[in-house]
Every structure is written in C-alpha cells, then in structure tokens.
N, C-alpha and C positions, 0 to 999 in steps of 0.2 A: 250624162250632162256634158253640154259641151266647154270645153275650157279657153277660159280668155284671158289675153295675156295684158298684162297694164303696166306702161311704159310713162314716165315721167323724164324731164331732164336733171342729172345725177347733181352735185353738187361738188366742185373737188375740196378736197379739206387736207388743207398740212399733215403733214404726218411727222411729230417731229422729234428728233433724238432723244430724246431723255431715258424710255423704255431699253433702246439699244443699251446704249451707256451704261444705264443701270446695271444690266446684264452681263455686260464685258465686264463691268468693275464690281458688280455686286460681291463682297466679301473678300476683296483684295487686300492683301495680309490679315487674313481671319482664314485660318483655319477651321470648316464647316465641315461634319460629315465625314469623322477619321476615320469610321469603321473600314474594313474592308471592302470593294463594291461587291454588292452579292453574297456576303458573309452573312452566316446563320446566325439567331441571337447568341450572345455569349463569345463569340469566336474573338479572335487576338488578343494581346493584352488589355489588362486592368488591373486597379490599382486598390479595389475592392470588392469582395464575393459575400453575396447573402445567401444563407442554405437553407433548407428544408430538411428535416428529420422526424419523422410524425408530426408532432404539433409544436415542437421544436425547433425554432429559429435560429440560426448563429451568423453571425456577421463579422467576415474579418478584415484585419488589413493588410496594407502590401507586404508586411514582413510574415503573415499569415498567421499571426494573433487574431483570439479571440477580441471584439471589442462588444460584443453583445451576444447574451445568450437565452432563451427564453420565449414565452409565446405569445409576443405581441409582433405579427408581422408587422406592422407598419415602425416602431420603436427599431424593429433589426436594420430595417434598410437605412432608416434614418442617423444609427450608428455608424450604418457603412459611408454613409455620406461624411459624414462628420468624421470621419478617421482619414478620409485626405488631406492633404498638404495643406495646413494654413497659409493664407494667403499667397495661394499659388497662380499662376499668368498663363497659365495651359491647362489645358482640358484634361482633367485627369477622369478615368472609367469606372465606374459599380455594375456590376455582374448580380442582378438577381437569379436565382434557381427557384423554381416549382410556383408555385399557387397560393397567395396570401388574400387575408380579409381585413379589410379595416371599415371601421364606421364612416358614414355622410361627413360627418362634422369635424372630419380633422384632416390634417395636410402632410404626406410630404414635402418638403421644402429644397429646393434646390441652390443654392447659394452659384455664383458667378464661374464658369470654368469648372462646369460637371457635369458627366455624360451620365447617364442613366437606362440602361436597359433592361426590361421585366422580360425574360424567357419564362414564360407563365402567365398567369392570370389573375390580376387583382380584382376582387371582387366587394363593391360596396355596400354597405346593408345601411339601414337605418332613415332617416331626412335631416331635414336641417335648414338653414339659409346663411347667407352669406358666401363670402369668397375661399371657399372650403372645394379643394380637387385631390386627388391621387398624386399627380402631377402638376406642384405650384410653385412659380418661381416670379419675386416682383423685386425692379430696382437694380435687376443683373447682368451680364454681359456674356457670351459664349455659354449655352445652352443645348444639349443634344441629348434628344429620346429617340434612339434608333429603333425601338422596338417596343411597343405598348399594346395588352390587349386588356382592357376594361369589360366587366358584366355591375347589373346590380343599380342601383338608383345614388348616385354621386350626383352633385349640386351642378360641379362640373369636371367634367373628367378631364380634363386638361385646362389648368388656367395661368396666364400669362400676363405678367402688367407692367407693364414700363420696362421693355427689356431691350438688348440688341444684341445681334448676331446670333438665331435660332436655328437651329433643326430640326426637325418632328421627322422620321423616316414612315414607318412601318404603324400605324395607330388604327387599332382594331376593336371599336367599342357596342357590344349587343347589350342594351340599356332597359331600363324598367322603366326613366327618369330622368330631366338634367338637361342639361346641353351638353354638346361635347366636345370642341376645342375653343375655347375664348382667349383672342390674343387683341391685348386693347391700351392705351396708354395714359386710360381716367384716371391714375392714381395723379398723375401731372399731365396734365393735357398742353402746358408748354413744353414737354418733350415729346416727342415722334417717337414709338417703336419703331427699330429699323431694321433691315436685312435679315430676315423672317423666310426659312425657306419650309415646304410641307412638301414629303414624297406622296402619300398616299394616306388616305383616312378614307376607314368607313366606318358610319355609323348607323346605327339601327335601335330604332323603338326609344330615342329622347326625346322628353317633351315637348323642348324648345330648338335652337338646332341644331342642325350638326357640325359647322363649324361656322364662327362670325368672327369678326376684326373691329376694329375701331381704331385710328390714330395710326396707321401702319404707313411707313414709309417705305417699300422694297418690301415686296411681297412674291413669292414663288412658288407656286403652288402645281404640283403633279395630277394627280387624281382626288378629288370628294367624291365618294360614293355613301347616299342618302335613302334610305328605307325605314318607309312609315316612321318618318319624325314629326313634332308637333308640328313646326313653324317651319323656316328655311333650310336647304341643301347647305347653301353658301353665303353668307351675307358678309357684301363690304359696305362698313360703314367710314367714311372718311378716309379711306382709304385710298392711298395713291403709289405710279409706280409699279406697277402688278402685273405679273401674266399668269395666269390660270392653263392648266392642260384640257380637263375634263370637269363638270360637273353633270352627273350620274346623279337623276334624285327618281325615286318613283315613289308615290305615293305622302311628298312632301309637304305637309300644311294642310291637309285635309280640310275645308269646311274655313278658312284663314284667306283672307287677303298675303299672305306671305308666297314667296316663291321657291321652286328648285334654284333660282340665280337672284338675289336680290341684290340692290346697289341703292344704299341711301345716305343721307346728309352730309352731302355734298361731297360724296364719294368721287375722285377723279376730277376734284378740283383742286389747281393750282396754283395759288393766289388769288385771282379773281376769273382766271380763266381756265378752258376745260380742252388743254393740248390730248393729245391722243394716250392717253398712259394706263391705260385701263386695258389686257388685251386677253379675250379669253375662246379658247380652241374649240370646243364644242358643249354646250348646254343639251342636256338631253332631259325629259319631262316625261313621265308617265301620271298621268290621276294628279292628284295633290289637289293646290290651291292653284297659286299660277305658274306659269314657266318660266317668264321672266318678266322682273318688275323695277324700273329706275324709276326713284323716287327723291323729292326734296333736294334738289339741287345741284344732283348727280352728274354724270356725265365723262365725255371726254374716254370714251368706251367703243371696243369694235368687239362683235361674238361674230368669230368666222364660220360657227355652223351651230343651228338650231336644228333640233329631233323634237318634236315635242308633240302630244297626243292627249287627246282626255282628259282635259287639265277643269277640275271643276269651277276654278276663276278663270278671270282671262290666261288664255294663251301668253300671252304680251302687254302688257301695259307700259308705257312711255307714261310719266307723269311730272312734268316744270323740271325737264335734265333737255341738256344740251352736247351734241356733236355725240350721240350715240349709232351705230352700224349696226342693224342687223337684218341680212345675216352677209357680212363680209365674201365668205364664198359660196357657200350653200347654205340649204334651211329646207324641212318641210314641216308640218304646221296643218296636223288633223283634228276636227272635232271641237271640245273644249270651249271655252270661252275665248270671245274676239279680241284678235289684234286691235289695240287701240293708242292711237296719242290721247290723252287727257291732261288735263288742266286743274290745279287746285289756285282761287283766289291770293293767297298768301306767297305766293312767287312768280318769277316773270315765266310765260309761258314757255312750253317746250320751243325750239327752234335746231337747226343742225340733224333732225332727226332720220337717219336714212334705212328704208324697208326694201331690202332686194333681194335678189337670189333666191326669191322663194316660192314653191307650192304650197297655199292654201285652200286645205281642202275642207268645206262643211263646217265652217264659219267665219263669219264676219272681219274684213278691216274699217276700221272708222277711225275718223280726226275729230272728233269733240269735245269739248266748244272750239270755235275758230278762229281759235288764239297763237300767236306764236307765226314764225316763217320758215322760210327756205329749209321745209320738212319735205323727203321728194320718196317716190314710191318708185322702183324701178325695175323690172325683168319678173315679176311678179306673176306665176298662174295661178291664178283663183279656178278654184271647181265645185259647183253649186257654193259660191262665195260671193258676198257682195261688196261694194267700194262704195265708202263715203269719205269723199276727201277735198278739203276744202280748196 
C-alpha cells in the first residue's frame, strides 16, 4: 500500500513558563528524596528498624529499644513509626526487614516528616472498601517511600490525600486487586496536593489502575509501568503542572473505554485556560482499551512520542480538551481503534487540537462531529489509513 502523507497548516501555541518554573523550584527548601542515590533498601541511617524473626516481629527505636514485639506485622511497623520524634520538622527514617502480611481493611499510617521503606514484601490478604492501603498518609507534609513492593488484593496499595511534598522512589506492586497508587486532594478540594514526585511504579494485575491523581498541583513523575490492569496506566484527573517521563501500559483496560494515558476533568486546566503544563515523554500502548484519551475538559497537554499498537478502543481519542499535541516529536500508531477528535454535547467542543509526527498504519484518523476549530493535522503518513477531517 502506498503511503500518503497529510499536511495541514501547524497552529503556533505559547508555550509558557509555569512547567519550567515549577521545575527549577519544585521543592525548594523541602528536602525530597534523602536516601542515598542509588542506595539499596535499608542503606544509611535511620531512626527506626522493624525485624523479622520467624513469625516474630520487633520494632525498635533510635536508642535501640524494643518498642514492639510480637506477630502482627502491620502493629510492628506501626510501632516503629510511632517511636519517632514527636513533633519533629525533618524527616526522620523506619527500616523494615523481611516480608509481612497484613489484612485489606487496615492501614499503615504515616503522620508528617516520615520516610518509610519495606526491604521486603507486604502482602494483603482479605477485601474490603473504603480508604484502607498499606501505605496511607492524609493531611501531611514531607512524605518518602523509597522502596515498596506490594503482592495480594489491597483496596489501594498506596493512598495519599491532601498531602505536600512527596516521594514514592522504587514502588513495585503484583496485585490480585485494587488500584495502586491514589494521590488526590477529596478530602478538601480547596486545598491542592502539592509537590508530588514518583520515581518509578509498576504495576501488575489491579483491577482498577495503576496509578491516578486528582487535585495535584506539581506532579513529577519517572516511569509508570502497567500490565494487565483493569482500567488506566496513568490517569490525571485535575491535575496540573506535570511532567511525566514514560507511561508503559500493555494490555491496560481491556474491553474499557479507559486508557494506557488518560487526562480527565479538567485536567491541565488553569483557571479558565489550558497554558501548556501538562508534559509527558513517551506513551507506549500495547492491546488494552485505548492508548490515549483526553476527556471532559482537559487539556493544555503535549506527548512528545506515542508507540502504540493493538489497542482494542481507539488508538487516540481527543474528546471537548483544548491545546493538546500529539505527538510533539514522533509517534507511530498500528492497528487498534482510530485516531479520532470527538465531541460530547455537555462541553464546548475540542479546538487547539494538534496531530503530527506521525505514521498511521491500518487504522483510521477522523474529526467527528464538526465541532470545535483550529484542530490541524500535520506531517502525518497514513498507510492503508484514511482521513476525515473536517
């Protein structure tokens, strides 16, 4: 089949400081991230250690007292927390050892200025509902899990709610169940979660996704890596100020309108408009549901390289988001369901929308309905592909 290239005229769009900015200053005088770089779990000081001894828990403190003995893993570490510094203004360290289980339905709690790292494997048994995770902390400031690895069916394996100044390093969760990192700011939605950073998360086999946001203000994100989850790779909701490294989803939402990349209500919106602050390096798609999907009034977004393949929903759907890119530098784009702009009634239609840099191969781009403007298609080879564009 022969390949034909569709060329439109580009649209320029501000691109404008805030992302920078954020970046230079994100966590200025905040201390983020003290481990060593490159340091194994456990390594440097701390200022509390939880052990393992058959089925034997002990928890001590910095002067190397016992403050917990006994076999409820979840009660030792929660000892070990609680034996730090009362109201202390620095991040003080808990050192888990070995491999604990604890039920669905109950929480470690992480109080303001507490680093936490599992060298081991917590494993959740049982169900449940509600705001119940392994790792939960709401209402707090200066937060660091450099090292987490989750098995087992948790509600959510990492949950986060009205908090500022985060770390997540190393988060490694093979699930039966759940979602798995929820960082959101319902508890008060007139406060902003802020300064939120994630090295690397994978997740595997949650029902719902693998990590989502809601009300983030400064968001930094390394690697999401997504296998066979129910719903999305990555979902910002409301979420502004962002830059993503990689989202890695294969086989993400099965049989779901959800995406390996999703961005909805009014995700990337600031104030009333949709500046550039949304910025994410490569979306990769294998099988799932879609590959990427801006929805409900999203926008203000560039992805500088799409991969994406075999996607059982669309490839792409644009739907009423504004001043979105893709793909900023490159893209290719096999198979799957089509590229499409769409339109829902209940918002003003898509516009700002730009489709470039990309091969399309063996399925469809389409604009429908023929709502919205200054949406432009540009460097684009289609191969057995066709164009509807209004």
């Amino acid at each position: 089949m022969t390949a034909v290239t569709t060329t439109a005229p580009r649209r320029r769009t501000r691109i404008v400081a805030a992302l920078a900015a954020l970046m230079a200053g994100a966590g200025a005088g905040v201390v983020l991230g003290t481990s060593p770089a490159h340091a194994a779990c456990g390594d440097g000081t701390f200022q509390s250690q939880v052990t393992v001894s058959g089925s034997t828990w002990t928890a001590r403190n910095s002067a190397g007292s016992s403050v917990y003995t006994g076999t409820d893993f979840r009660a030792a570490v929660q000892a070990g927390i609680g034996s730090l510094t009362a109201g202390r203004t620095s991040i003080q360290r808990v050192v888990v050892r070995g491999n604990g289980t604890m039920s669905a339905g109950t929480r470690i709690s992480l109080p303001s200025y507490t680093s936490v790292s599992v060298c081991g494997t917590i494993n959740v048994t049982g169900s449940g509902s509600g705001d119940y995770a392994p790792i939960y902390s709401r209402g707090t400031t200066n937060i660091e899990v450099p090292y987490l690895n989750v098995t087992g069916t948790p509600i959510y394996g990492i949950f986060l709610r009205n908090v500022t100044n985060v770390w997540l390093g190393q988060i490694d969760m093979r699930l039966g169940a759940g979602l798995g990192v929820r960082i959101d700011n319902r508890g008060d939605t007139s406060q902003w979660t802020r300064n939120v950073r994630v090295d690397n998360v994978y997740v595997q086999g949650a029902s719902s996704h693998a990590m989502e946001t809601y009300g983030v203000d400064g968001l930094t994100v390394g690697t999401v890596t997504a296998r066979s989850v129910g719903e999305s790779g990555l979902l910002l909701n409301q979420t502004i100020n962002a830059t993503v490294g990689t989202v890695d989803a294969d086989n993400a939402g099965a049989g779901t309108g959800y995406a390996a990349f999703r961005m909805a209500n009014r995700n990337g919106r600031i104030g009333s408009a949709y500046p550039n602050n949304i910025r994410v390096g490569t979306v990769k798609a294998r099988g799932g549901g879609r590959g990427v999907f801006c929805v409900s009034e999203s926008g203000g977004a560039t992805i500088d390289r799409v991969d994406i393949a075999n996607t059982g929903n669309n490839s792409v759907l644009v739907e009423n988001c504004y001043n979105v890119v893709i793909a900023g530098v490159s893209g290719t784009i096999s198979g799957g369901g089509e590229v499409r702009i769409a339109a829902r009634t209940e918002f003003a239609p898509s516009s700002g929308i730009r489709f470039q840099n990309l091969t399309v191969t063996n399925t469809n781009i389409r604009w429908s309905p023929c709502t919205g403007s200054n949406n432009t298609i540009s460097n684009v080879t289609r191969v057995n592909s066709t164009l509807t564009w209004c």
